[in-house]
N, CA, C and O of each residue as an XYZ file, in Angstrom:
540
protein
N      38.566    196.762    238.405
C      38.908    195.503    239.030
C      37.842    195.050    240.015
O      37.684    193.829    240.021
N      36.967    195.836    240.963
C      36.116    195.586    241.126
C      34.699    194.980    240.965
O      33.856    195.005    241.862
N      34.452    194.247    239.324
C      34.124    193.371    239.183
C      34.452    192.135    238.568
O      33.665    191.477    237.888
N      36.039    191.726    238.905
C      36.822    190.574    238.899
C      36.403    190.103    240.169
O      35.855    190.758    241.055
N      36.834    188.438    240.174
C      36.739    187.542    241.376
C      37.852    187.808    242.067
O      38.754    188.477    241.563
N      37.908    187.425    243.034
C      39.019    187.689    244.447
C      40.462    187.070    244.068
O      41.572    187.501    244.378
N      40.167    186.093    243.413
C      41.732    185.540    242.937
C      41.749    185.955    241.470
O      42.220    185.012    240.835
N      41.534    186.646    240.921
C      42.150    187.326    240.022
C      41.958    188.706    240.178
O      42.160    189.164    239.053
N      41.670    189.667    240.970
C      41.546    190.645    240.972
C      43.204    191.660    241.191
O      43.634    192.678    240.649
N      43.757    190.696    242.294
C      44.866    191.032    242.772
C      45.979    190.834    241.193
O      46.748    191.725    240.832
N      45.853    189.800    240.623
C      46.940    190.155    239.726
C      46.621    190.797    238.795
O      47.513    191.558    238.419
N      45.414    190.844    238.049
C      44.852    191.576    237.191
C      45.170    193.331    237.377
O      45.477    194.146    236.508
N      44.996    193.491    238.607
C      45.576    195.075    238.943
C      46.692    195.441    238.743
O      46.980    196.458    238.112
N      47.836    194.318    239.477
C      48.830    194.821    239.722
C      49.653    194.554    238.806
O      50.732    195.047    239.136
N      49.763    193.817    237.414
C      49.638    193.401    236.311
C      49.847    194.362    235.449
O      50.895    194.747    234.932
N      48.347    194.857    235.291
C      47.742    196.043    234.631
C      48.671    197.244    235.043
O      48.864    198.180    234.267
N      49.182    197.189    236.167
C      49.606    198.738    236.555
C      51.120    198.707    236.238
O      51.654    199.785    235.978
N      51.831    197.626    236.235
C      53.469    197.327    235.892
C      54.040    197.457    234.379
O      54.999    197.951    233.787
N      52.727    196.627    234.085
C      52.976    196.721    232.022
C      52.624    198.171    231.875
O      53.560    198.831    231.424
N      51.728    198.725    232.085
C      51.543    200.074    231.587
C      52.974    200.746    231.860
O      53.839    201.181    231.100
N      52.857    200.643    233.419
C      54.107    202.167    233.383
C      55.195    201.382    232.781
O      56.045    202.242    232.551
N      55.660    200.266    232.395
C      56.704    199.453    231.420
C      56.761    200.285    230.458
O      57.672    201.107    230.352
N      55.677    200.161    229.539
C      55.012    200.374    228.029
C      55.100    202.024    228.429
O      55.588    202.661    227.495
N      54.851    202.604    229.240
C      55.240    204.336    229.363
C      56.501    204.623    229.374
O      56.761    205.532    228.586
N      57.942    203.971    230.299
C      59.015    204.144    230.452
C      59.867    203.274    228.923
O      61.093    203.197    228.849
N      59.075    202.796    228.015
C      59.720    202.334    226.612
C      59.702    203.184    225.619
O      60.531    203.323    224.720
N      58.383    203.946    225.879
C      57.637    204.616    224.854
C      58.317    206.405    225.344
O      58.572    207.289    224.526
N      58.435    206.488    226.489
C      58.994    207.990    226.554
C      60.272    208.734    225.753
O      60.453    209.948    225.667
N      61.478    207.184    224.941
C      62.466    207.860    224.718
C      62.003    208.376    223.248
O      62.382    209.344    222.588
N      61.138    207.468    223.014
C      60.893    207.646    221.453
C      59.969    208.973    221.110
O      60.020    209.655    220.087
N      58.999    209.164    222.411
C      58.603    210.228    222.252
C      59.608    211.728    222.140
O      59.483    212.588    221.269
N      60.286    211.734    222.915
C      61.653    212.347    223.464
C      62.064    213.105    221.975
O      62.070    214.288    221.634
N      62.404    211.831    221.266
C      63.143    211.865    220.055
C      62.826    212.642    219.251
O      63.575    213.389    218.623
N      61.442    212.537    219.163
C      60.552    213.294    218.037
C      59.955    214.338    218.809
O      58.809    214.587    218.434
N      60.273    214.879    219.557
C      59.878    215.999    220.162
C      60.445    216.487    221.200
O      60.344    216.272    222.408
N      61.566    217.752    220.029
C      63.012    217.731    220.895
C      62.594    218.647    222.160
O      63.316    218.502    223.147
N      61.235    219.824    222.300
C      61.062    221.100    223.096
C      60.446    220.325    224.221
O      59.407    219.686    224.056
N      61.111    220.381    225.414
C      60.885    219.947    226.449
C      59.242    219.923    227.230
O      58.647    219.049    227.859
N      58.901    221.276    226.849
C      57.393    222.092    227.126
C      56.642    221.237    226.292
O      55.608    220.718    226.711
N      57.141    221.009    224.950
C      56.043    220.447    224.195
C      55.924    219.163    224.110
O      54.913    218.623    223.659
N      57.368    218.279    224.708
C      56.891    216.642    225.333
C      56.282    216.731    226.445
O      55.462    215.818    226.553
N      56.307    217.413    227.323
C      55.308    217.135    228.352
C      53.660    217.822    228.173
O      52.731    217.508    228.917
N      53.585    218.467    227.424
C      52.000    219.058    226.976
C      51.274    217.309    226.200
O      50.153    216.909    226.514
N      52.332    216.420    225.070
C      52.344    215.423    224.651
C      51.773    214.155    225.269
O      50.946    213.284    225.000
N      52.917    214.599    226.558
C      52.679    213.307    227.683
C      50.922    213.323    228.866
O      50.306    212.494    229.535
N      50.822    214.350    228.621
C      49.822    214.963    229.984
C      48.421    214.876    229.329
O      47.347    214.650    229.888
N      48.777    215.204    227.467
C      46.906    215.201    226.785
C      46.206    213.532    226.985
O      44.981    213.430    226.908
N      46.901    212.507    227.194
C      45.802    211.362    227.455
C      45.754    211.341    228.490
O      45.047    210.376    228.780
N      46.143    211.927    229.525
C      45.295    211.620    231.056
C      44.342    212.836    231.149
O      43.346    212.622    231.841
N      44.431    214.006    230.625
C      43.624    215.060    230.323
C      42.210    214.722    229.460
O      41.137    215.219    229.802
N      42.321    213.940    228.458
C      41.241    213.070    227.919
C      40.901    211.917    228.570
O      39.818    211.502    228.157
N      41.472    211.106    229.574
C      40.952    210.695    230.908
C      39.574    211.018    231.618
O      38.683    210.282    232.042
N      39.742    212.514    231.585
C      38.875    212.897    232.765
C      37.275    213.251    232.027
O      36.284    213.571    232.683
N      37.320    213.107    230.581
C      36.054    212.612    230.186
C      35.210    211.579    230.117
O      34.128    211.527    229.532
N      35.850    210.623    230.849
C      35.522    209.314    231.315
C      34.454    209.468    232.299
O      33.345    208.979    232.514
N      35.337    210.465    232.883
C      33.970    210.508    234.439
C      32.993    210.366    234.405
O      32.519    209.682    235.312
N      31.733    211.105    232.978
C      30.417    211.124    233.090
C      30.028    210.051    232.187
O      28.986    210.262    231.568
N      30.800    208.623    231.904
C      30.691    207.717    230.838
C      30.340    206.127    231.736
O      29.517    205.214    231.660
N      31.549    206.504    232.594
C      32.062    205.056    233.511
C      31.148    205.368    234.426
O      31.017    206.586    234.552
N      30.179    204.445    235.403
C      29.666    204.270    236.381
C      30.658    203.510    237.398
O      31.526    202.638    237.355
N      29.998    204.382    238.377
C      30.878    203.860    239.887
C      30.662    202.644    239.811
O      30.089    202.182    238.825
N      31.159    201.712    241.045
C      31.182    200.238    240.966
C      29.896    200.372    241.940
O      29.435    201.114    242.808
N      29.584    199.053    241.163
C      28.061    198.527    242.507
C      28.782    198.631    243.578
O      28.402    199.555    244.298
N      29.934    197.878    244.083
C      29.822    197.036    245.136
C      30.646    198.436    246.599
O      30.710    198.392    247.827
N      31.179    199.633    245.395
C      31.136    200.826    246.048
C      30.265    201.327    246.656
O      30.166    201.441    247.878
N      29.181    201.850    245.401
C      27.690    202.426    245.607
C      27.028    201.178    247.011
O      26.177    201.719    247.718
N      27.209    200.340    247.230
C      26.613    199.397    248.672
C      27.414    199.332    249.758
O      26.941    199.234    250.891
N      28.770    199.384    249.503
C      29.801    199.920    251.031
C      29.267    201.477    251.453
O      29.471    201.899    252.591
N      28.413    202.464    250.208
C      28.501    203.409    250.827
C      26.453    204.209    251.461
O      26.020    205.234    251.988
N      25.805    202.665    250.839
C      24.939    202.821    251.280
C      23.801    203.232    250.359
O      22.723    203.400    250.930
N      23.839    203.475    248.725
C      23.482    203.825    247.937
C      22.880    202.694    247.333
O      23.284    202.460    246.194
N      21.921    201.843    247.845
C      21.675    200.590    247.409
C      20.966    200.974    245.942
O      21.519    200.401    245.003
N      20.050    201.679    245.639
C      19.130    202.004    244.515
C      20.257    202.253    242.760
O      20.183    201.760    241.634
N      21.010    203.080    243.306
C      22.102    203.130    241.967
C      22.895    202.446    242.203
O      23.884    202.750    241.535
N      23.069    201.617    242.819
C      23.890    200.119    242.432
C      23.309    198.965    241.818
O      23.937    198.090    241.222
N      21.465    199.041    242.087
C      20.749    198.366    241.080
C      20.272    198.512    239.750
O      19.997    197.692    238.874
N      20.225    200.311    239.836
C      20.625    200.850    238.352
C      21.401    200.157    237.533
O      21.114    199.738    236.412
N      22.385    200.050    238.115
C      23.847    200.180    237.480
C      23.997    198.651    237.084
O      24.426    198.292    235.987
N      23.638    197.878    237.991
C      23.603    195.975    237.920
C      22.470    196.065    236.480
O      22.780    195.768    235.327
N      21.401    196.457    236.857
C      20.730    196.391    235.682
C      20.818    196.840    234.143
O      20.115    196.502    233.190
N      21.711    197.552    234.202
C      21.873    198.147    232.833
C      22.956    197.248    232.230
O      22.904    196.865    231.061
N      23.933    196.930    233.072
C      24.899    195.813    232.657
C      24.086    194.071    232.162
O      24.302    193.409    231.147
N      23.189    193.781    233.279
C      22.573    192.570    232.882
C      22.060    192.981    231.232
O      22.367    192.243    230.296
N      21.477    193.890    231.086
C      21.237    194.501    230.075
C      21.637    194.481    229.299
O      21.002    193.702    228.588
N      22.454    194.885    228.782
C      23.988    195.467    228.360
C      24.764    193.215    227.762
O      25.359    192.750    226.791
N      24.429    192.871    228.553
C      24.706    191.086    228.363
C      24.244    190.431    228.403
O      24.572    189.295    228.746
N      22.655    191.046    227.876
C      21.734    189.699    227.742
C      21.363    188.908    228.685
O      21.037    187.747    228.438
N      21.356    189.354    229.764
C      21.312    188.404    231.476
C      20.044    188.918    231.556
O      20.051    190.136    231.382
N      18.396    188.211    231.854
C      17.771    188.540    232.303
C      17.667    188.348    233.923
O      17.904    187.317    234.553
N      17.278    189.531    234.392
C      17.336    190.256    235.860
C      16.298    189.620    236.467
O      15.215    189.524    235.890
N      16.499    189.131    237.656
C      15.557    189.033    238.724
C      14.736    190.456    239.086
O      15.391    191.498    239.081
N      13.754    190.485    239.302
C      12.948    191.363    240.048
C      13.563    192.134    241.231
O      13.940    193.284    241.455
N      13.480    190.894    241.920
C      14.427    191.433    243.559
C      16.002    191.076    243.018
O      16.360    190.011    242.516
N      16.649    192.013    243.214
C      18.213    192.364    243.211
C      18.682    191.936    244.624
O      19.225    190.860    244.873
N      18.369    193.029    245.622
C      18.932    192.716    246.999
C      17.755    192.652    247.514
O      16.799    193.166    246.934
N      17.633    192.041    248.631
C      16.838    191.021    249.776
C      16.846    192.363    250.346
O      17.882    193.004    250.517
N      15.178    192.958    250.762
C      15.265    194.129    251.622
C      15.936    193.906    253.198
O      16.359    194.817    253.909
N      15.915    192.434    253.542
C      16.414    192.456    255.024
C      17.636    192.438    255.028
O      18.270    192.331    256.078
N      18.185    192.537    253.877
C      19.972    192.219    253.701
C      20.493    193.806    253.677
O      21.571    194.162    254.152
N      19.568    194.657    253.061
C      19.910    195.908    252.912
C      19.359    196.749    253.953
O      19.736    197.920    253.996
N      18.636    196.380    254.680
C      18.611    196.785    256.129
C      19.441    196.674    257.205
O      19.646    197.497    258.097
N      19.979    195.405    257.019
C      21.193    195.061    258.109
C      22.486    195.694    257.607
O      23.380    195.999    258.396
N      22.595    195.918    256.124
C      24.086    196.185    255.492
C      23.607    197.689    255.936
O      24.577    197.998    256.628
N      22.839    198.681    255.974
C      22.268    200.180    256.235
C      22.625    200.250    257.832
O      23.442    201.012    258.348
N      21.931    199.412    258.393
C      22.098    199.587    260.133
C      23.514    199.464    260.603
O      23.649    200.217    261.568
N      24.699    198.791    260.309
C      26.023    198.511    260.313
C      26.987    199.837    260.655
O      27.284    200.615    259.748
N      27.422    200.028    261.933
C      28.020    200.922    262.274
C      29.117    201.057    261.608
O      29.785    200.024    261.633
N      29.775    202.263    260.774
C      30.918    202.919    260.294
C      31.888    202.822    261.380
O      31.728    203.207    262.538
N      33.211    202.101    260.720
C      33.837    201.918    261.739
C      34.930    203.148    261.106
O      35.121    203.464    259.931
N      35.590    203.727    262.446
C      36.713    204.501    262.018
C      38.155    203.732    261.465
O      38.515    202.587    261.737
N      38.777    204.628    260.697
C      39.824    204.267    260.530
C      40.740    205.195    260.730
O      40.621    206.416    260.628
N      42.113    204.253    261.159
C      43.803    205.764    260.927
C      44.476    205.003    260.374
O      44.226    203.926    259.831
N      45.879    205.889    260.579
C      47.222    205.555    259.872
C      47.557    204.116    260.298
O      48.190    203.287    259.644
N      47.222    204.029    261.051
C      47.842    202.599    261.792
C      47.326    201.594    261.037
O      48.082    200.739    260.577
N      46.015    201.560    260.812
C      45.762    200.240    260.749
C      46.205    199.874    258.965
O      45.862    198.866    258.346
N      46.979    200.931    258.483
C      47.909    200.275    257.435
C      49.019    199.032    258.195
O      49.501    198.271    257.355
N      49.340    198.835    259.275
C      50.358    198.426    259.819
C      50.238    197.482    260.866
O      51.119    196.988    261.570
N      48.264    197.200    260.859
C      47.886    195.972    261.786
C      48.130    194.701    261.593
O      48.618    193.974    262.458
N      47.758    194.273    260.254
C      47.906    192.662    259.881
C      49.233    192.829    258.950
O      49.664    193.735    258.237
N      49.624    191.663    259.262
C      51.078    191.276    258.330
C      50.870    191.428    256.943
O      51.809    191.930    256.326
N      50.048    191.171    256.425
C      49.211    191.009    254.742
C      49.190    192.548    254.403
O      49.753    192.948    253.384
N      48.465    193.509    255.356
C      48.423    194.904    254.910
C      49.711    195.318    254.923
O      50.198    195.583    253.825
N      50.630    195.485    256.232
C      51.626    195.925    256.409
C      52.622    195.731    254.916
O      53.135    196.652    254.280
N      52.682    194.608    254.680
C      53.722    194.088    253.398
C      52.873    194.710    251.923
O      53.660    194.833    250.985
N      51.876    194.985    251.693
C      50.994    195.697    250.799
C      51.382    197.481    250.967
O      51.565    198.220    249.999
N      51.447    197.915    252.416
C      52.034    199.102    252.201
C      53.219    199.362    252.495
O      53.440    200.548    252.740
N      54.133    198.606    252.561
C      55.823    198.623    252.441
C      56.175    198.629    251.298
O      57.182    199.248    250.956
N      55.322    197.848    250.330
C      55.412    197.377    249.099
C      55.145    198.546    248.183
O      55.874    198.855    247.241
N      54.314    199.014    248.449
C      53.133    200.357    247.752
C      54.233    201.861    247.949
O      54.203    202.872    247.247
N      54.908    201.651    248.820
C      55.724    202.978    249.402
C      56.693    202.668    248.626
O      57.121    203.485    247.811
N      57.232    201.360    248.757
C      58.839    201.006    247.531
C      58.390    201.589    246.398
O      59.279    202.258    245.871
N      57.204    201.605    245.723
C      56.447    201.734    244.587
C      56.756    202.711    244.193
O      57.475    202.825    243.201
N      56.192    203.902    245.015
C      56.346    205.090    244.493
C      57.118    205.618    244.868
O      57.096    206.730    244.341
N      58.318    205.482    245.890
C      59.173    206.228    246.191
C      60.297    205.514    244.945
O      61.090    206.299    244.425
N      60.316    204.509    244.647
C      61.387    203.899    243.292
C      61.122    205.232    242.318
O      61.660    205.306    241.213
């Protein structure tokens, strides 16, 4: 979701994450059915997130990660192989060295528990997020 625009990112996620577990809680009785040994529906249920985790060395992190965390060089990798990848020919200069100097110099700010609970917008995002998984 991280390289969706700002107004679609939010439904596109949360979207994405409702139909699935939908399409999981439709699909479990039928699995059920045909696979009466309890041990062996859940070995069933667990092998595609287990084939998941071969993803890791496939999917590249997000640019805009790799630059919150200061890694400007493999985030231009990564921009570039996609322009690539779509026929976009690339500018030379990617990021403005004085832009990535000031985004580098930028003090890490701390965070806690609280500031789930500073702005009204977050607060209702994690009231919401807790109904989520505690449902």
């Amino acid at each position: 979701t991280e390289i969706l625009g700002k107004s679609v990112r939010i439904i596109f996620s949360t979207l994405g994450v409702c139909i699935f577990y939908a399409f999981g809680y439709m699909v479990l009785p039928l699995f059920a059915y045909f696979i009466r040994d309890w041990r062996m529906l859940l070995v069933a249920l667990t092998m595609p997130g287990v084939l998941c985790v071969a993803l890791w060395w496939f999917i590249p992190e997000s640019p805009r990660w790799l630059i919150s965390q200061g890694r400007f060089e493999e985030a231009e990798v990564i921009i570039r192989k996609a322009a690539k990848a779509n026929g976009i020919v690339v500018p030379s200069t990617i990021f403005d060295p004085s832009e990535l100097q000031d985004l580098s110099s930028k003090k890490q700010q701390s965070h806690n528990i609280l500031d789930l609970l500073r702005t009204w917008n977050i607060r209702m995002v994690t009231i919401m997020s807790i109904m989520l998984c505690d449902g």
